[in-house]
TORDO-706876 format. One line per 3 residues: number of its first residue (from 1); their letters; for each residue x, y, z of N, C-alpha, C, CB. Coordinates in steps of 0.1 Angstrom, whole numbers. Atoms other than C-alpha are relative to their C-alpha. Glycine has a CB too. Layout:
! residues N
NUM) a) X,Y,Z,X,Y,Z,X,Y,Z,X,Y,Z ~ ...
This chain:
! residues 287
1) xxx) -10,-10,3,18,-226,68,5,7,13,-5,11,-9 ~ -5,-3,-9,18,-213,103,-2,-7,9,-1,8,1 ~ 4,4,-14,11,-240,124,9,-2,11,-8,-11,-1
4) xxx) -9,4,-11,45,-247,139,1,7,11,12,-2,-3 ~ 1,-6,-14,55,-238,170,15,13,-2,4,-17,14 ~ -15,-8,2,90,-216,155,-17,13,-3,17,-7,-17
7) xxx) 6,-7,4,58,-200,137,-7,10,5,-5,-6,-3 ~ 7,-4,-15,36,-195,168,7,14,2,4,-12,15 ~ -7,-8,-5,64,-176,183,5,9,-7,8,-4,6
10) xxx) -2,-10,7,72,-155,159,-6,12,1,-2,-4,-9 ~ 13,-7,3,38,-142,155,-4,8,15,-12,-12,-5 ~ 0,-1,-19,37,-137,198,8,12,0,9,-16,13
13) xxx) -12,-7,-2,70,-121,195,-6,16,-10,16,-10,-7 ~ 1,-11,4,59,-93,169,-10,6,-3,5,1,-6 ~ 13,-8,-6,26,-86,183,3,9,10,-10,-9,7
16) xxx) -9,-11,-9,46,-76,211,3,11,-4,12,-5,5 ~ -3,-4,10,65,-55,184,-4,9,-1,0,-4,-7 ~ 6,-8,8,37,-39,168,-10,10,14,-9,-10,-13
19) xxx) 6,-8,-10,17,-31,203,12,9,8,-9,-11,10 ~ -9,-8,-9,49,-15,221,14,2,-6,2,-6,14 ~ -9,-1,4,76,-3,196,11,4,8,-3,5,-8
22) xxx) -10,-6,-9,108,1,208,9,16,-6,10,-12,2 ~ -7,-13,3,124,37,209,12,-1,-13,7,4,16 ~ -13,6,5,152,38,182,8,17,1,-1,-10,-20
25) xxx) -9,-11,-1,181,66,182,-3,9,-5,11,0,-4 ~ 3,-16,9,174,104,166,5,-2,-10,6,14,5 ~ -8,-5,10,202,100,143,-5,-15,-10,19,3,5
28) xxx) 2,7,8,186,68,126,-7,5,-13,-5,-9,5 ~ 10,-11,8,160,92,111,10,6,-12,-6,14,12 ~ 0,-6,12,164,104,73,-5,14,-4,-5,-8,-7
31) xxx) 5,-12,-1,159,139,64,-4,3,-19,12,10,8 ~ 1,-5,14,143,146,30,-8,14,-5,-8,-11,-6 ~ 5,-18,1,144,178,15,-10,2,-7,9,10,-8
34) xxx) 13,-1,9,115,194,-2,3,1,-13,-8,12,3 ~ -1,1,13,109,187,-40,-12,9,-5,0,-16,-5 ~ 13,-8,8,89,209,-64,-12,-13,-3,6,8,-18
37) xxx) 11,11,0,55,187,-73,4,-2,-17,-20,7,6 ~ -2,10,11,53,163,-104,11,-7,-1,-1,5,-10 ~ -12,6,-4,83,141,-93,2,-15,-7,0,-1,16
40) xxx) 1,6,13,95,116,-120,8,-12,8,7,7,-15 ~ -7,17,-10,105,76,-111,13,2,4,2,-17,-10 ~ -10,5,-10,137,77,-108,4,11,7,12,-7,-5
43) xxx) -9,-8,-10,142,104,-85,-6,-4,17,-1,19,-4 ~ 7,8,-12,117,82,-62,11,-16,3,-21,-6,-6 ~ -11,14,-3,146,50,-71,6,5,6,8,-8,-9
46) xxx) -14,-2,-10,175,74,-58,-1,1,11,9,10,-2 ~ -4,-8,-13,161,81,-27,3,-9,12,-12,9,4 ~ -6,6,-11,178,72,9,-10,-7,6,7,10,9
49) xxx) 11,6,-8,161,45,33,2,-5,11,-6,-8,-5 ~ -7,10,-10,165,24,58,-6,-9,6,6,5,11 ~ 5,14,-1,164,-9,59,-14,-8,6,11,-5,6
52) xxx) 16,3,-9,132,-27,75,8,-6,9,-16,-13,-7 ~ -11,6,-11,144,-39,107,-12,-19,-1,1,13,23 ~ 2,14,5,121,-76,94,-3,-3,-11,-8,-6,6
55) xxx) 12,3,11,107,-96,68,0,-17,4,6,6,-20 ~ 11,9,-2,82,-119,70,-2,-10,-7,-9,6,-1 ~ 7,11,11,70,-149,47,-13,0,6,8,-18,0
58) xxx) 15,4,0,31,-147,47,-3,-15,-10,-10,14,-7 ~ -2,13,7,34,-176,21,12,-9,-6,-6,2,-10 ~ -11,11,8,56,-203,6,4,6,-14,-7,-16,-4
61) xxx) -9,-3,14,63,-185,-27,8,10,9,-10,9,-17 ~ -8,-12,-4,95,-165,-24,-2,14,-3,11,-2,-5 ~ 8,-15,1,72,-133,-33,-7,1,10,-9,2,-13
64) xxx) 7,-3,-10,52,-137,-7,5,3,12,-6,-9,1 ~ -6,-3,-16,70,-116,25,-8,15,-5,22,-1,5 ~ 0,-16,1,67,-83,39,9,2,5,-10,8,7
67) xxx) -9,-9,-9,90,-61,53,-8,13,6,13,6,-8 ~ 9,-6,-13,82,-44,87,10,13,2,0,-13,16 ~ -13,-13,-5,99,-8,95,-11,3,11,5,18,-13
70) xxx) 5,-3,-12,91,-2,132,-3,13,-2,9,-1,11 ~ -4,-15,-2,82,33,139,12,6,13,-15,8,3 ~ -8,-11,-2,105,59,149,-8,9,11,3,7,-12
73) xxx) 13,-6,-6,89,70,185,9,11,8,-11,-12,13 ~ -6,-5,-14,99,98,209,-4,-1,14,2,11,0 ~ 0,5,-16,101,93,246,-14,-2,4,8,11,13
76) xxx) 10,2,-5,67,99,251,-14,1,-12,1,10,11 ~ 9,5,6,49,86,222,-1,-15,1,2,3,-11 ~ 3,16,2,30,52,211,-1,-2,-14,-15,-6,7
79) xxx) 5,1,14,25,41,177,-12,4,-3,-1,-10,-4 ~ 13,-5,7,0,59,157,-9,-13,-5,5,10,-14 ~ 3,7,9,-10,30,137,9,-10,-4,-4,7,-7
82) xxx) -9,5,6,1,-2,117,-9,3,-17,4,-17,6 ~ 0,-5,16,0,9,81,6,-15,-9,11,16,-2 ~ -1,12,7,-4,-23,55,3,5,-15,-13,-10,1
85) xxx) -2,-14,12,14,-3,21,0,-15,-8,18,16,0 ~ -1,11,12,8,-24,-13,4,14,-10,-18,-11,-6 ~ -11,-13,9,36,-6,-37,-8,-2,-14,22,-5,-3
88) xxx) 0,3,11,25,-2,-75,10,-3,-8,-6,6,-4 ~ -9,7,4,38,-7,-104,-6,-9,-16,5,-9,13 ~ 9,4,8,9,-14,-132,0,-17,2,4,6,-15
91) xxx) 3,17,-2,7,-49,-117,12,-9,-7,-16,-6,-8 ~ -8,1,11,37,-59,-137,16,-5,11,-1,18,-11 ~ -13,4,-13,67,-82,-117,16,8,-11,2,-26,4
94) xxx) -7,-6,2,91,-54,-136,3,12,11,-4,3,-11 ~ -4,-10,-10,88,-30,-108,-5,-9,13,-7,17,-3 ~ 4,7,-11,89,-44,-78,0,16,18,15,-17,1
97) xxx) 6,-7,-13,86,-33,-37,13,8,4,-5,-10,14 ~ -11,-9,-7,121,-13,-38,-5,14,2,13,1,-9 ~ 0,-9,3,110,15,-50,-11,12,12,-1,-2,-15
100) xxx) 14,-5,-11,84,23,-20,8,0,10,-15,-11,3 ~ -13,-1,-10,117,21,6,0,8,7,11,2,-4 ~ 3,-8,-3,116,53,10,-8,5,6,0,3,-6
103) xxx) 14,-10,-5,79,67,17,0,-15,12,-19,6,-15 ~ 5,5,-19,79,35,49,9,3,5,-2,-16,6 ~ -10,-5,-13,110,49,60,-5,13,6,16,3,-5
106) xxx) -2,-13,-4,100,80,57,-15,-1,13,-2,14,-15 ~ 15,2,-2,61,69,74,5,-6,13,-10,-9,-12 ~ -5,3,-12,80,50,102,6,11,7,10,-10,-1
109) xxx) -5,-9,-10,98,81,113,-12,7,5,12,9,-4 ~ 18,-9,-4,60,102,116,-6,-9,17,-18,-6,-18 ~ 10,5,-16,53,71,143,-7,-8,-5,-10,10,9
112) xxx) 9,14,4,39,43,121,7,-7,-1,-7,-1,-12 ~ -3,10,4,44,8,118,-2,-4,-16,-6,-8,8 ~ 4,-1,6,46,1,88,6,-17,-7,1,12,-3
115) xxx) 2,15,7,40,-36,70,3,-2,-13,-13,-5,0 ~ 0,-7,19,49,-32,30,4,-14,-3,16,16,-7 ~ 1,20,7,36,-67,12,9,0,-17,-24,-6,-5
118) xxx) -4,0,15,56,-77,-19,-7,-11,-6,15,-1,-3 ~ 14,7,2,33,-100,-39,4,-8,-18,-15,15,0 ~ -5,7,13,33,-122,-71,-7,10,-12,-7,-18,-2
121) xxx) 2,-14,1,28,-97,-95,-4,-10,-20,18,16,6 ~ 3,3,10,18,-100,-138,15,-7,-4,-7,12,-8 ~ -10,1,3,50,-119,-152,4,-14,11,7,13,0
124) xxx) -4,14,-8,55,-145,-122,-6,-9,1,2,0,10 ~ 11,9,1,41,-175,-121,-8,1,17,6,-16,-4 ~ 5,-1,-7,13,-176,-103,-9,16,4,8,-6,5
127) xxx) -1,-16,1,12,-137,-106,-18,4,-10,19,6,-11 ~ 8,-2,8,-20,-116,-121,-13,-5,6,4,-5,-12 ~ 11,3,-8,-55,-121,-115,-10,-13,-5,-7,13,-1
130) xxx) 5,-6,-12,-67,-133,-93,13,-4,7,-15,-3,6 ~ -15,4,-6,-30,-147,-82,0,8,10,15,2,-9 ~ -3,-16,-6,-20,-108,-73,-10,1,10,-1,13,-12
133) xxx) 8,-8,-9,-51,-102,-50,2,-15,7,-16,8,-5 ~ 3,5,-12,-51,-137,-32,14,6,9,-2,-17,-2 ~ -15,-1,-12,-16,-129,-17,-2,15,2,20,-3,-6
136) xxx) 4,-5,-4,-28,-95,-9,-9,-9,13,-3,7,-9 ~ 7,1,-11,-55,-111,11,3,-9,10,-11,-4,-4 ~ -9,9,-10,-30,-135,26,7,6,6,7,-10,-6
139) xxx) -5,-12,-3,-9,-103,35,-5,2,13,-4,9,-9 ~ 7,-7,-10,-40,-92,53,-1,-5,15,-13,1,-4 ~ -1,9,-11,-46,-121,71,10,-6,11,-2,-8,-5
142) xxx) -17,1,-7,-8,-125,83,-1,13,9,16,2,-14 ~ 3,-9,-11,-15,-91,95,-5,-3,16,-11,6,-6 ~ 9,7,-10,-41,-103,117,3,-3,9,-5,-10,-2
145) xxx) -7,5,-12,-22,-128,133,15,4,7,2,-12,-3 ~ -9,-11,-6,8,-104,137,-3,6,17,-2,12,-10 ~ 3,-10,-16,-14,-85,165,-14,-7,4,-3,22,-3
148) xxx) 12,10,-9,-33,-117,177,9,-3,13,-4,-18,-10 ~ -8,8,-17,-21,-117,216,-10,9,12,25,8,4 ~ 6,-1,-10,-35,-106,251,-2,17,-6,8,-5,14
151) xxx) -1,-15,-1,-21,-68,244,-9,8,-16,20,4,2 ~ 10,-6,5,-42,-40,227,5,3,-14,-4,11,9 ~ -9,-3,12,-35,-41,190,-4,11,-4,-1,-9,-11
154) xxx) 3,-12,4,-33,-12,170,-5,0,-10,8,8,-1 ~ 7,-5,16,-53,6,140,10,-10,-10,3,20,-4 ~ -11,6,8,-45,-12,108,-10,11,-8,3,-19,-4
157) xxx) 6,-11,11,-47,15,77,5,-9,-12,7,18,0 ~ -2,0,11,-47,2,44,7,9,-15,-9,-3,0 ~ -2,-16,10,-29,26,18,11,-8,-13,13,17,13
160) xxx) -7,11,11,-20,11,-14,1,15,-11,-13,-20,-6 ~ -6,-12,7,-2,34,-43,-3,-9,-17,20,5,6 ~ 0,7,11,-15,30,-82,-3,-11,-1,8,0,-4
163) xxx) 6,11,-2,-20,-3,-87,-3,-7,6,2,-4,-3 ~ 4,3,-15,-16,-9,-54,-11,5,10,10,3,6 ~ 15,-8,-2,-45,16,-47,-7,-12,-3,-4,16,-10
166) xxx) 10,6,3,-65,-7,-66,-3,-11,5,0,0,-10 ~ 3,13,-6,-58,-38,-47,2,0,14,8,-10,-6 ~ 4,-4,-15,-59,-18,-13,-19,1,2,7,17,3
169) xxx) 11,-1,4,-92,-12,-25,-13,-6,-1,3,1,-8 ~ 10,15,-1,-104,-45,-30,-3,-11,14,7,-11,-12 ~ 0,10,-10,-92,-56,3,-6,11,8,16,-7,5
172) xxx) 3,-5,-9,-103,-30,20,-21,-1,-2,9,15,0 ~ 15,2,1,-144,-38,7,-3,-11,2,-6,4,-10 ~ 8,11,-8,-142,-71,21,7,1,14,1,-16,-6
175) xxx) -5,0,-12,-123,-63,53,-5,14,11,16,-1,-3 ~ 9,-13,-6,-147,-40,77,11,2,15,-22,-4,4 ~ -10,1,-15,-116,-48,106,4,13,0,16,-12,0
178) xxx) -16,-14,2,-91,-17,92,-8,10,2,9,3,-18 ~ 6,-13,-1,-97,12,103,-1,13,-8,4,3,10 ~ -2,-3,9,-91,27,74,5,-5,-18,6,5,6
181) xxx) -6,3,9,-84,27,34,4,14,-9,-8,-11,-6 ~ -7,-12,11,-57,55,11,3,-6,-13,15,6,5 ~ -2,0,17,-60,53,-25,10,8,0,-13,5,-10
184) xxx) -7,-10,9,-27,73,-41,0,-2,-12,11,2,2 ~ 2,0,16,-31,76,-76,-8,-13,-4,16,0,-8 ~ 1,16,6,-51,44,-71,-10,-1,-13,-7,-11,13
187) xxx) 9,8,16,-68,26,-105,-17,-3,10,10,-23,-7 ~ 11,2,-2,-106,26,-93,-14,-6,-10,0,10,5 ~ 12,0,7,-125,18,-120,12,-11,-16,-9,21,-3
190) xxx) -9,7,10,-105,-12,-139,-1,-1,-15,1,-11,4 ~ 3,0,7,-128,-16,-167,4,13,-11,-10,-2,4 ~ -5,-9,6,-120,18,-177,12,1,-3,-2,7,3
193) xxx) -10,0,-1,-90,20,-169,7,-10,-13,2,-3,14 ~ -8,5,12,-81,-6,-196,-2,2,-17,0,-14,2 ~ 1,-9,10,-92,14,-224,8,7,-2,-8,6,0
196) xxx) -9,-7,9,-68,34,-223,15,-2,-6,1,9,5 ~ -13,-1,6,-35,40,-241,12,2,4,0,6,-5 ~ -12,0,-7,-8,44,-217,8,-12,3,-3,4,10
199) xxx) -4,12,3,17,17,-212,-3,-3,13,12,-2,-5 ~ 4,6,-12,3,13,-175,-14,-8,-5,-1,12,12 ~ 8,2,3,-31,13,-191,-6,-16,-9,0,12,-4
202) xxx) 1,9,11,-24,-11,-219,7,-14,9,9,6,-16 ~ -7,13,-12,-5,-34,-190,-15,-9,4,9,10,18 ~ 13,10,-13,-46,-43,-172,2,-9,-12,-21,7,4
205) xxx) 6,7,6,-53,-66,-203,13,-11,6,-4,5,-15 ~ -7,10,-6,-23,-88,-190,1,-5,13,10,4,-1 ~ 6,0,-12,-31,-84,-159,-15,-13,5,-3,15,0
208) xxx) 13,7,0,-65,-99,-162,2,-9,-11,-14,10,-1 ~ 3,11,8,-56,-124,-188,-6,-1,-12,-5,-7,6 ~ 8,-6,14,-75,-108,-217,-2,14,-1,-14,-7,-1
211) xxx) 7,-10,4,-92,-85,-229,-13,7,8,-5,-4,-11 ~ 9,3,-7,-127,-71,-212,-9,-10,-9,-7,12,5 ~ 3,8,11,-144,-87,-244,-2,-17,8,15,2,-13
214) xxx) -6,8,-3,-132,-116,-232,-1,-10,15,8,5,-2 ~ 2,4,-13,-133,-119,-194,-7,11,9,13,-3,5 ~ 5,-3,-7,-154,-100,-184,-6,0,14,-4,1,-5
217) xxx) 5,10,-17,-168,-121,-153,11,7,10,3,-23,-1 ~ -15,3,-10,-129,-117,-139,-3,19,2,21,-9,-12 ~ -3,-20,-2,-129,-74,-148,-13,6,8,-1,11,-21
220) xxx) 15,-1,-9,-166,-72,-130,9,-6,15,-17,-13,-8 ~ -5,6,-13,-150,-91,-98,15,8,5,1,-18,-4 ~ -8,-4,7,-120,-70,-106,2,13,6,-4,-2,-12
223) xxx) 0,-13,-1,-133,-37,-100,-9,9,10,0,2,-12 ~ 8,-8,-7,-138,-14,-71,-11,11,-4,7,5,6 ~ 11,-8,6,-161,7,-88,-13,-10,0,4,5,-14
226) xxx) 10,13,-2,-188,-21,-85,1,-4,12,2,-13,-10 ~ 0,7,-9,-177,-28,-52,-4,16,10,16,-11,1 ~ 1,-10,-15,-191,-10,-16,18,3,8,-14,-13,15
229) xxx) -17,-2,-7,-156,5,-4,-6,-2,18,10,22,-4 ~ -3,-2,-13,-146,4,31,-4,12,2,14,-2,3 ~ 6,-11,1,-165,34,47,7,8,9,-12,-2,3
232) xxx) -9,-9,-1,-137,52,57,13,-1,-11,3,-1,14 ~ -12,-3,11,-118,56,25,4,12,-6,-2,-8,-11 ~ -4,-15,7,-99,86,7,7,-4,-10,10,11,9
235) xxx) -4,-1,15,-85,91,-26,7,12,-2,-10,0,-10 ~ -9,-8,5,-57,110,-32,8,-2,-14,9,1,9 ~ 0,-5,16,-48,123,-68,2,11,-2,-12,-1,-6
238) xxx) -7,-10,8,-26,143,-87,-5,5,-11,10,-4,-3 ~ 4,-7,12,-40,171,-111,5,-4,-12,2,14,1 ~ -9,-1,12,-10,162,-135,2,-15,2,16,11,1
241) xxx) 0,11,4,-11,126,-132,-2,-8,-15,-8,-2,8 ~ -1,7,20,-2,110,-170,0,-12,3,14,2,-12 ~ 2,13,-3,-5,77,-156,-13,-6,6,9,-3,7
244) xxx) 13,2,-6,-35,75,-136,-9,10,-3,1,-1,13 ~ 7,-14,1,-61,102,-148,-10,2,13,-11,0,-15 ~ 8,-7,-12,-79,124,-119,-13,-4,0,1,15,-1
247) xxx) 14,8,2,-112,106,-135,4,-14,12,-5,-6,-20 ~ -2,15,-10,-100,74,-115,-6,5,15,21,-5,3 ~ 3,-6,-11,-107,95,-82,-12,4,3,7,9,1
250) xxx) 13,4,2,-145,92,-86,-3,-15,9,-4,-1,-17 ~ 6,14,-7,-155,62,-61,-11,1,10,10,-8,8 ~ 13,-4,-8,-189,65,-48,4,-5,15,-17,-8,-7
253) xxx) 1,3,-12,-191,63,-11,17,4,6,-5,-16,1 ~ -17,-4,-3,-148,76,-10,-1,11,1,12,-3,-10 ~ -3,-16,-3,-135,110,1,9,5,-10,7,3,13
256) xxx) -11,-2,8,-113,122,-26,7,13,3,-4,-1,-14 ~ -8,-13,-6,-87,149,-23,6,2,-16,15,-2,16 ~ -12,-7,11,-67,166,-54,8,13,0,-7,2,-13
259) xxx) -10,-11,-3,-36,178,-52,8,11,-10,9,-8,6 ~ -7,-13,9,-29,209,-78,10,-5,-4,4,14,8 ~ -17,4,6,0,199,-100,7,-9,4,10,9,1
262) xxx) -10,15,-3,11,166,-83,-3,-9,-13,-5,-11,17 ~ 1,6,5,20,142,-104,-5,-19,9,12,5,-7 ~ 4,16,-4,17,100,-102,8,-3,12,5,-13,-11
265) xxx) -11,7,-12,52,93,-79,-1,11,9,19,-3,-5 ~ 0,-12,-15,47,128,-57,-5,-10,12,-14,16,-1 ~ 5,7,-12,27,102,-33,13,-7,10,-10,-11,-7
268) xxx) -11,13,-7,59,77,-29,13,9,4,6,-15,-13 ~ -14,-14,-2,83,113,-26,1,4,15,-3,17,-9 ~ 1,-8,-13,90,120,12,1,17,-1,12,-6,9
271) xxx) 2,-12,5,98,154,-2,-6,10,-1,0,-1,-7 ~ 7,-6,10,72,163,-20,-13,8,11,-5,-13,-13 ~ 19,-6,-7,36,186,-10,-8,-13,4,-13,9,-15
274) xxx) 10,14,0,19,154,-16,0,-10,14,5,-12,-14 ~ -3,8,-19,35,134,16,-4,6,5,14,-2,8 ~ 9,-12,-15,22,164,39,-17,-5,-4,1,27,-5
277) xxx) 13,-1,1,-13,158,23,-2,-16,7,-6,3,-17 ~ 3,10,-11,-10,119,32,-1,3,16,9,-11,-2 ~ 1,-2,-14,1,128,67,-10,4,3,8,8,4
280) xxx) 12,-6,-5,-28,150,73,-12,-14,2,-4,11,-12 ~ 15,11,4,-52,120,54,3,-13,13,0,-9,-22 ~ 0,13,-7,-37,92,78,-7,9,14,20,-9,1
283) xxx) 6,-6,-13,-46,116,109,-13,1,-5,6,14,6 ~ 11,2,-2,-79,122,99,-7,-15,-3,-5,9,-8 ~ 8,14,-1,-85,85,94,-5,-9,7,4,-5,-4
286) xx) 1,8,-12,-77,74,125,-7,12,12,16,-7,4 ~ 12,-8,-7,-103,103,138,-10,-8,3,-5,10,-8
């Protein structure tokens, strides 16, 4: 997949990229005003962005890219970090990686790189599990060789949102490289999680191809809660979360945080209280 030589150079070229961003203008920067907390989908669809200045193919399905948003440096910064964002979306190829536009624009102007994988999702072929997590881990690996060159690569943070929590989650307890993993509203405990009654909730059984009844073997292999996390992970979680419950935010060996009256999308809101609390969590990560 990458062995050519157009390939090679690619990969050369935006190692370069990711070790020495280039400055971009003041006025490219987006300004988002503050929102009250519990912030509802579509006021996370209407919001402004700007564009990724790449995208990538990690695989041969036309689901398999990322898009890259440089950070946003001033004169006498470096990049903080490359940040690897998996969008949710109850696993379900109905919502896809638009709607996350926003929080890497807004995460590139702070001074991150930021990587945001779109993935075969429940509904596509190929999609679902374990479809959905190999191209995550093909993601990771594309990573990798992104900032495979002479010069000094940077931090990679894992920070996956909702369902994407959960399959940040999984990559981040076999990958001890990252220097970090951010749960937002992520699904930690899948088994449970498909008990309940929500239409995110009632989505895992499609996801996993059954029932637990059923496939158990797959929902055991499945679920970070059974798995040793990455030992620098955090969990951020909204008191008012109706989609993900604040019980999800229980992962032995994780830091959890809860944020008073945020809802599920406050995480993906540049806006919102909740974005200040990531900011904070990405700095103490890379402590």
């Amino acid at each position: 997949m990458l062995g050519n030589s157009k390939h090679i150079c690619r990969i050369l070229a935006l190692a370069l990229l990711l070790a020495s961003a280039p400055l971009l203008a003041a006025d490219a920067t987006i300004a988002y005003p503050n929102v009250a907390a519990d912030v509802p989908y579509d006021a996370v669809e209407d919001l402004p962005f700007r564009p990724a200045e790449h995208r990538l193919a990690y695989g041969d399905d036309p689901l398999q890219y990322a898009l890259l948003w440089n950070p946003i440096l001033a004169e006498d910064m470096a990049p903080k970090a490359l940040i690897v964002f998996i969008h949710g979306g109850c696993w379900l190829n109905a919502y896809d990686i638009k709607h996350s536009y926003a929080l890497s624009t807004a995460l590139s102007q702070e001074g991150y790189a930021v990587l945001s994988l779109e993935y075969r999702r429940t509904g596509d072929a190929g999609g679902g599990w374990p479809g959905t997590f190999d191209d995550i881990r093909a993601g990771f690996a594309f990573t990798k060789q992104l900032q495979s060159s002479d010069l000094n690569p940077l931090p990679v943070i894992a920070l996956g949102h909702s369902a994407g929590g959960h399959l940040a989650l999984l990559a981040g307890a076999q990958d001890t490289s990252l220097k970090g993993v951010i749960g937002l509203a992520a699904i930690t405990d899948i088994i449970r999680y498909a008990q309940g009654q929500n239409s995110c909730e009632t989505a895992t059984a499609q996801f996993m191809g059954g029932d637990f009844a059923d496939r158990a073997a797959q929902y055991h292999a499945a679920n970070p809660a059974e798995l040793t996390p990455h030992n620098n992970t955090f969990l951020l979680q909204g008191s008012a979360d109706a989609i993900v419950s604040p019980t999800q935010a229980n992962l032995a060996g994780a830091l959890s945080i809860t944020l008073d009256g945020a809802g599920h999308f406050d995480w993906v809101h540049p806006g919102s209280p909740a974005f200040q609390t990531l900011l904070s969590t990405l700095s103490a990560t890379l402590q």
